[in-house]
N, C-alpha and C positions, 0 to 999 in steps of 0.2 A: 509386591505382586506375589500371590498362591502361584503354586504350581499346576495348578486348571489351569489359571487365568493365562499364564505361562505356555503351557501347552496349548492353549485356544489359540496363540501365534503361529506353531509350526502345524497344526493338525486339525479336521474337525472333529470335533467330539461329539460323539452319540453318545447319547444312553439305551443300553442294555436291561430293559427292564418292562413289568407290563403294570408297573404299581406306578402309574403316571401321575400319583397326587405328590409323589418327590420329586420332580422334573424343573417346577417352579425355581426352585434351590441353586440348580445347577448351569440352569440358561445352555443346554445341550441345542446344537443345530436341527439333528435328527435323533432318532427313536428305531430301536428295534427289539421287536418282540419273536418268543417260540412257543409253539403250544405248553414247552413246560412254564415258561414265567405266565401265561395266562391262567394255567390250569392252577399256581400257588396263587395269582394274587384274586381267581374268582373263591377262594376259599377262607379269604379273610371279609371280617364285618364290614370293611368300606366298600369294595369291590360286589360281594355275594349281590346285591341288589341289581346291577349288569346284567347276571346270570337270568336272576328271576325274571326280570323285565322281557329278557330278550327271548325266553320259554313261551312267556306269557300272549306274548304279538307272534311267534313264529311254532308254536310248538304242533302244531297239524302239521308242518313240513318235514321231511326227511331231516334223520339225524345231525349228518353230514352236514346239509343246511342252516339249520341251525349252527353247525360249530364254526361255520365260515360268517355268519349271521354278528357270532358273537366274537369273534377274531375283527371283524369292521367297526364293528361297536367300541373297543379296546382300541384298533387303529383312528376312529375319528375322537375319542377323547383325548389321545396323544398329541393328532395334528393341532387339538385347540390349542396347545400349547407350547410349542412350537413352531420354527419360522419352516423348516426342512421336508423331510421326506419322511415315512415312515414304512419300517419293512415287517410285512406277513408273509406267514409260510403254509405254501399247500402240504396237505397232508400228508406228514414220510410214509405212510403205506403207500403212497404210489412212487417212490423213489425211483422204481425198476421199470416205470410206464410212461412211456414219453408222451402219448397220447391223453391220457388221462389227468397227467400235470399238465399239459395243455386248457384242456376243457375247467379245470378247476381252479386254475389261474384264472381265468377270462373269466369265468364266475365272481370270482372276488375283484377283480377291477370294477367287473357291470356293477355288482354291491356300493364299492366303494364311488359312482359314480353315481350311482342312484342318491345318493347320499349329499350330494354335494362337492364331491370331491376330484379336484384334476387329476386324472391321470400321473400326472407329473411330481406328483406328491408320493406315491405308494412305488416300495419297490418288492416284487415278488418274491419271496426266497424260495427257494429248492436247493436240495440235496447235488453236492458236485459229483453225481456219479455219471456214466456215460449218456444214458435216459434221460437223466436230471441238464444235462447241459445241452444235449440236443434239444431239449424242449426249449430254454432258458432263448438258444439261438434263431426257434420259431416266434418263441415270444418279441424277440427285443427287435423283430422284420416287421410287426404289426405296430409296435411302441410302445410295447408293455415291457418295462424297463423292470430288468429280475437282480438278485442279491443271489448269488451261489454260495450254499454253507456247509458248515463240516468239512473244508477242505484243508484238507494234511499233506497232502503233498505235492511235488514241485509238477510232476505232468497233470495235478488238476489244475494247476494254474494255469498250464501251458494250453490245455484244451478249454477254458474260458476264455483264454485269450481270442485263439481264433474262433469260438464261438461270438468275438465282440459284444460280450456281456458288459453288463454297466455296471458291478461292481462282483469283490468276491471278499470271502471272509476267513482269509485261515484265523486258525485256534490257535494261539501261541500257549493258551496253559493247559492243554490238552495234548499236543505234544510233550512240555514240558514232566507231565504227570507220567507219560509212556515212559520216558529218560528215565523219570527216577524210580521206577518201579520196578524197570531192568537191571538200573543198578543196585539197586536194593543198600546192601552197608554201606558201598566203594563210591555212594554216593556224597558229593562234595559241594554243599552249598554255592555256599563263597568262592568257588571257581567257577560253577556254573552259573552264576547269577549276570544280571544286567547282559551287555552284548555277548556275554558266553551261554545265556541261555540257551537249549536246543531251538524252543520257540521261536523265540528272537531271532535268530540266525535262519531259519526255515521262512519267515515273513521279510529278513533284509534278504534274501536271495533273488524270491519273487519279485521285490520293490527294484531291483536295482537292474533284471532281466527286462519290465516292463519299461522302467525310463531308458533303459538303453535302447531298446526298438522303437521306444513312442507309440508302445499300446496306451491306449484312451481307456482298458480298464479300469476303475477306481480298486483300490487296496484297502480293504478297512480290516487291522488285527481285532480280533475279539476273543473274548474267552479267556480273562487275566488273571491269574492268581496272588499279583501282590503287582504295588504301584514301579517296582524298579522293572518290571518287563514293560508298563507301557512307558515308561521315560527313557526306555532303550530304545523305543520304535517314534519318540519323537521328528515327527516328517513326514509321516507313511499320511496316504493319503487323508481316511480315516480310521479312528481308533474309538468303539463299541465299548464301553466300559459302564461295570455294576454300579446302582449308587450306592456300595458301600466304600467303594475305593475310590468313584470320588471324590464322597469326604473327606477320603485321606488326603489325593491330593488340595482338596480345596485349604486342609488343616496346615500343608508344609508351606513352607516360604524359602527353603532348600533351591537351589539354581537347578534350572530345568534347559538346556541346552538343546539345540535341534541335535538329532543323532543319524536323522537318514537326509541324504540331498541327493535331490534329483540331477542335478549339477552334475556331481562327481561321477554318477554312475553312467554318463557320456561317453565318458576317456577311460570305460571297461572294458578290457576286451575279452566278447563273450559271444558266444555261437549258437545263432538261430537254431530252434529245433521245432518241429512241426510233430504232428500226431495225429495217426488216423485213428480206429478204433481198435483192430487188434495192438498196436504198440501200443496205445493207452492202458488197456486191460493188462497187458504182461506189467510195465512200467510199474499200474498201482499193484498189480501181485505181488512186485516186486518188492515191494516196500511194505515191510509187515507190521510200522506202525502205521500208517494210512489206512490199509485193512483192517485191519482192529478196530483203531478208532469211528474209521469212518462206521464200520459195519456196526460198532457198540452207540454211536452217536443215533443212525436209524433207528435202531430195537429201541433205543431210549426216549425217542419222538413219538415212535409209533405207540408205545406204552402210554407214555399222557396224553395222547390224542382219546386214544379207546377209554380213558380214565375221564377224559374233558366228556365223551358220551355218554356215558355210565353217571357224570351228575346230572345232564339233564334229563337222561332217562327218571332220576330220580323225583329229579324236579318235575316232569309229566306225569310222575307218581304211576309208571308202568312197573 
């Protein structure tokens, strides 16, 4: 047995990716894409044809339309291939718009339903900012079931929790990267690696707060930088991983042990914490890599979304 095949035991595995003609390979449950992985794989020769098709039938509509048009296109080429769910993301320029991620949510489900597609297939993503989760909590009243991303730290978890969201995504190598960037020289691999990761340890806190309460949140780590942080998080509910490090694990045959249990984290003893809006906003102040990242994660969304418009504008030859 690989260490996939190994990990398919304790975890579901998704792939992290919008280049779905490698998906076949790896037999993942579910799929999740971001405007940045759309926006690289409409810029390769298998893909570009998507793009032009989807200008081609939609391009009298609104920009915007179009790029939710072509986000559905990428999400039902996925579902063919897959048994699971598949997650899109409204667009981070409305991170700060609880109203707006609303309407354009429902947009993309109508899309995706026009389409052929359940409901129960597509998970929304949004940004875990305050806007972003209030809306997440309007959505998941209706049964539009949302993915909250970019989330770094523990009071956004805390506040998807009671927002009963259906699944959330901290970044374990996106923390990891803040760690070593602070530490600059004094930084020490091989101490920090596997359960000493920061990452690591920022996703088993959240794992082990939600099985202790029997929040029905789902947990999926994403965002990995080398295969010893996802066999650290072996357990967590799901685990989002590129297929480049899939191959890795699908290459090892190395013992892949469960590493998180829901079990254990029973007989913790750990203290309920709730959050209205102003402690949520102090709590993420608080915490200067969550700000960062999160705040460096939107600019970076928001950047290949206007870059995703900017080719089809090209492609409308405006």
């Amino acid at each position: 047995m690989n260490q996939l095949e190994a990990l398919k035991q304790h975890s579901t595995v998704v792939a992290d990716t919008g280049d779905f003609l490698q998906l076949a390979q790896f037999q993942p449950q579910d799929a999740t894409t971001n405007p940045s992985l759309i926006l690289k794989s409409v810029q390769k020769p298998d893909y570009a044809p998507l793009l032009a098709q989807t200008v081609a039938r939609f391009g009298a509509r609104d920009t915007d339309e179009i790029v939710d048009r072509l986000l559905v296109r990428f999400g039902c080429e996925i579902l063919a291939l897959i048994p699971g769910r598949v997650s899109t993301e409204v667009d981070a320029r409305l991170s700060f718009d609880a109203a707006a991620t609303i309407t354009r949510a429902e947009r993309l489900i109508e899309l995706y339903q026009a389409e052929g597609i359940h409901i129960d297939r597509v998970l929304i993503k949004i940004a875990a900012t305050w806007e972003g989760i209030a809306a997440a909590a309007h959505l998941e009243r209706r049964g539009i079931r949302t993915n909250l991303t970019l989330l770094f730290a523990f009071c956004q978890a805390l506040a998807c929790a009671q927002a009963r969201v259906q699944l959330i995504s901290p970044f374990v190598g996106r923390i990891y990267d803040w760690h070593k960037k602070q530490a600059g020289s004094q930084w020490d691999e091989a101490a920090r690696a596997g359960a000493h990761d920061p990452g690591v340890q920022s996703v088993r806190r959240i794992f082990e707060y939600y099985k202790r309460f029997g929040i029905a949140t789902e947990i999926m780590g994403a965002s990995f930088r080398n295969t010893g942080q996802i066999v650290a998080l072996a357990g967590c509910d799901l685990l989002t991983i590129s297929p480049e490090l899939l191959a890795q694990l699908a290459a090892s045959t190395e013992p892949l042990p469960r590493a998180l249990d829901p079990a254990a984290a029973l007989a913790l003893d750990l203290q309920a914490v709730q959050h209205d809006q102003a402690s949520f906003r102090l709590a993420l102040n608080e915490d200067a890599l969550a700000t960062e990242k999160l705040a460096e994660g939107i600019r970076a969304f928001c950047a290949d979304s206007l870059r995703l418009e900017q080719l089809i504008a090209a492609q409308q030859g405006r």
